[in-house]
N, C-alpha and C positions, 0 to 999 in steps of 0.2 A: 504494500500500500504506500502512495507516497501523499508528502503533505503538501508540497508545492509541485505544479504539473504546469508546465510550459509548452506551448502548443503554436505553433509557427508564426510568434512573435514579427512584429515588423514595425519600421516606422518611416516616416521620410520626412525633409525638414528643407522647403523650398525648392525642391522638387532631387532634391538630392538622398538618396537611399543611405540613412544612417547602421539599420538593422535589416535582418532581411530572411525572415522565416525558422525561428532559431528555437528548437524542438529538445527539452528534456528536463527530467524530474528527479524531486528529491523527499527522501523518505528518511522514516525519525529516526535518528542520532547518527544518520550521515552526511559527511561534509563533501558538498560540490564544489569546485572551486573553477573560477570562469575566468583564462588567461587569454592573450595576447597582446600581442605589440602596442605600444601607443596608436591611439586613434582608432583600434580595433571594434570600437562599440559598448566596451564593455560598461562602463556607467551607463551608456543612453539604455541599454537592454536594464542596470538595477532601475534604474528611473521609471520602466515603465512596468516594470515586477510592484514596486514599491506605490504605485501612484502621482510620482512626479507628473511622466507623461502618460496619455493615454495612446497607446497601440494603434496602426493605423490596421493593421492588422494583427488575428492570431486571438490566444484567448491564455489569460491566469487562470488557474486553478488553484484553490485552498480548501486543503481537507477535502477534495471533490465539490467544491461549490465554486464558481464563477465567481471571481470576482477583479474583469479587466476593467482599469479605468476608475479602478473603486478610491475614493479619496483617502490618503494616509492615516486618519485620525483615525479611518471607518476598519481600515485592513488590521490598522492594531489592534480596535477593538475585539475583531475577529482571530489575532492569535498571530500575525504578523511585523517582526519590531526591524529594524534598520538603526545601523550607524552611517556615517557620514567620511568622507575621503577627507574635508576637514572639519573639524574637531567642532562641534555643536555645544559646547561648555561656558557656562555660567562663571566667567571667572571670578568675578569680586562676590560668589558665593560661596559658601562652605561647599567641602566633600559630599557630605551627609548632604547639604540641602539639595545637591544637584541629583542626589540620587533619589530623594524624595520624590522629586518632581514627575519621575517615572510612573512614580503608580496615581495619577489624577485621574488617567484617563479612567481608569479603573473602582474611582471614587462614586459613591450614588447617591451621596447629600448633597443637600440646595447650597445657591452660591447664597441666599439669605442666612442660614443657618450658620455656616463659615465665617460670615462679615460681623454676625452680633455673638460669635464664640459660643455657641449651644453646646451643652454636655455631648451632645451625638458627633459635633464638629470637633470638639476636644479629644473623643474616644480616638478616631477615627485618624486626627494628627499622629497620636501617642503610638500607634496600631502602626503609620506608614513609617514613622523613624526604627521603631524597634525592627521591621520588615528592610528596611534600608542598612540599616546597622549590619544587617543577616547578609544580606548582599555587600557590601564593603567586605565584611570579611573574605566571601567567597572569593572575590577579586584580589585580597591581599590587601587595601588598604583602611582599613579597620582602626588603625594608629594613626590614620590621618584624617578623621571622620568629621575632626573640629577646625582643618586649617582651610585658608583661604584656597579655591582651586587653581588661584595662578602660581601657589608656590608649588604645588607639584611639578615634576618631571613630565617629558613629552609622554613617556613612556605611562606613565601614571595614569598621566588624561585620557589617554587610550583606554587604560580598565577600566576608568568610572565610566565610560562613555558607551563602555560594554557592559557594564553594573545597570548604567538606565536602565537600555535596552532590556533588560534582562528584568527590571523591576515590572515590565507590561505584560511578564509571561506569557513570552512567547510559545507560538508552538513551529514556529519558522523566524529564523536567525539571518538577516542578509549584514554581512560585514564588507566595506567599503575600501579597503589599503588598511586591515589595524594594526598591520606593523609597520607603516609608513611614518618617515621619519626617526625608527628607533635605534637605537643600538642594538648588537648581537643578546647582551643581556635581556633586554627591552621584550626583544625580538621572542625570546627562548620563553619568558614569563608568560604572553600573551599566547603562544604556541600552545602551552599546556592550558592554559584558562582555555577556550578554544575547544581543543580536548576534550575537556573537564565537560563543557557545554555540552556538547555533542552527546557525550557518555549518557546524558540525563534523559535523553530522545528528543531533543529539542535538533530539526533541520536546519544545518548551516550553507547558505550559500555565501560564500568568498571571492570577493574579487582581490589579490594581491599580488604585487611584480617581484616579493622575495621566493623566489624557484625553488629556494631551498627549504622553507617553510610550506609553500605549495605543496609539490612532493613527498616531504617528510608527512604532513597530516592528513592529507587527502582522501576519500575513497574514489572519488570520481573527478574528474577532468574535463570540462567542456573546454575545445578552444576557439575563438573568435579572428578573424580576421577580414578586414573591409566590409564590418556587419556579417558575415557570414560565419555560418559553424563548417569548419574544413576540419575536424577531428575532434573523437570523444572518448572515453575511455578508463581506466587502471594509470594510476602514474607511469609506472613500467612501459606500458606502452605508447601512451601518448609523448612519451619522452623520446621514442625511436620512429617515431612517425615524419617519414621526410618531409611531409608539408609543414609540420608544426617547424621543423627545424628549419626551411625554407622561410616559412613567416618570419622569425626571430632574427637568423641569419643571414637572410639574402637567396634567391633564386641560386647563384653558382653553389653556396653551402649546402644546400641542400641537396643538390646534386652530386654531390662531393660525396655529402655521407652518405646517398643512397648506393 
C-alpha cells in the first residue's frame, strides 16, 4: 500500500514544459528520494506534491484519496507536512516556540477562547509545549528548548524545522535539501533523524544533492532530468544507470562508463 501515489505529474510555465508526466509512489516508513542535476525539476515537481503549484496535469494521491491542487494548510490537515530548501524559522523566537507552532493546525479551540485565556485555551497551550518538548528531544535539541533560534547552528535549524514538520503528524514526510548547507557532522545527525522518521512508518520523500547521504538512506531513487523521469530504482542500480550518469556527467561520461 503506498501513502503518497504520483500519477503522471506535469506542468508548464509560459509555454515552457517544466515537469513532464512523472509517475511513482511511496509507502510507510520508506524513503524516496528525487535527484538530478540542477534545473532538473525537482522543487517545481515538491511544489506541486505539496500544493505550491497546481498540476497542469496528472493526479496526487494521499492514502488513496485525491488530493491534486489541494491547498497546503488542507494537505496537512490531511496527514501531509513539508520542509523548505530555505529555512522557514522564526528566528527572534524560542526553540520550543517555533516548535509549538506546528501543532495549530491541529488545535480545535476558538480564536475567542485563546484571546480572553479560557481554562480550555490554557489546557490546550500547556498540552502543545509538553508535546513540543517530546519532539525537541526526538530531534536532539531539548537543551536548547529556551534559546533564541538564531543562536542555533545551521545544522540545528534544520532539526527544528524537521521537529515542526513532525509536530503536524504527519503521515507523509517531503524534505526539501535538509542537509543543505551542513557540515559532514551536520550532515550525519540529520541522516539518522531521517532514519529514525522513517523507522516510525511515516513516508519520506527527499529531495537532496549530498549523493552520499542519498544512497546511504534510501530505499528508492527517482531520477529527474529536463522535467522528465529517465530512471528509477535500488541505489545500487540507479547508481550504474548510464543515463543517470550521462545526466550528472555529460553525454561523453556517460558513454564512457557505458
Amino acid at each position: 500500500m503506498s501513502l503518497l501515489q504520483i500519477e503522471g505529474l506535469g506542468i508548464a510555465f509560459g509555454g515552457l514544459r517544466a515537469v513532464h508526466d512523472v509517475s511513482f509512489q511511496v509507502g510507510p516508513g520508506e524513503i524516496v528520494s528525487v535527484i538530478g542535476p540542477n534545473g532538473a525539476g525537482k522543487t517545481t515537481l515538491f511544489n506541486m506534491i505539496s500544493g505550491v503549484y497546481r498540476p497542469g496535469s496528472g493526479r496526487v494521491l494521499l492514502s488513496g484519496a485525491e488530493v491534486t491542487g489541494m491547498e497546503p494548510f488542507r494537505l496537512a490537515q490531511r496527514g501531509m507536512s513539508r520542509t523548505f530548501q530555505n529555512l522557514q524559522i522564526f528566528q527572534n523566537m524560542s526553540v520550543l516556540e517555533n516548535a509549538v507552532t506546528g501543532f495549530h493546525l491541529r488545535e480545535r479551540g476558538s480564536v475567542l477562547a485563546d484571546l480572553l485565556s479560557l481554562p480550555g485555551s490554557r489546557r490546550r497551550a500547556r498540552a502543545a509545549e509538553e508535546r513540543a518538548r517530546a519532539l525537541l528531544a526526538r530531534v536532539g535539541l531539548d537543551r536548547a528548548a529556551d534559546r533564541e533560534a538564531a543562536s542555533l547552528s545551521y545544522g540545528s535549524l534544520k532539526r527544528l524545522e524537521i521537529a515542526r514538520a513532525l509536530a503536524m503528524e504527519p503521515k507523509v514526510l517531503l524534505l526539501d535539501e535538509p542537509a543543505a548547507g551542513c557540515n559532514a557532522v551536520e550532515t550525519e545527525e540529520i541522516d539518522h533523524l531521517i532514519a529514525e522518521v522513517a523507522a516510525s512508518g511515516v513516508a519520506i520523500l527527499l529531495v537532496e544533492h549530498d549523493m552520499k547521504m542519498v544512497m546511504r538512506i534510501s530505499n528508492h531513487i527517482v531520477v529527474l532530468d529536463h522535467g522528465e523521469k529517465i530512471a528509477e530504482g535500488a541505489p545500487a542500480e540507479v547508481s550504474r544507470n548510464p543515463e543517470v550518469i550521462a545526466a550528472y556527467l555529460g553525454t561523453e561520461a556517460g558513454h564512457a562508463d557505458g
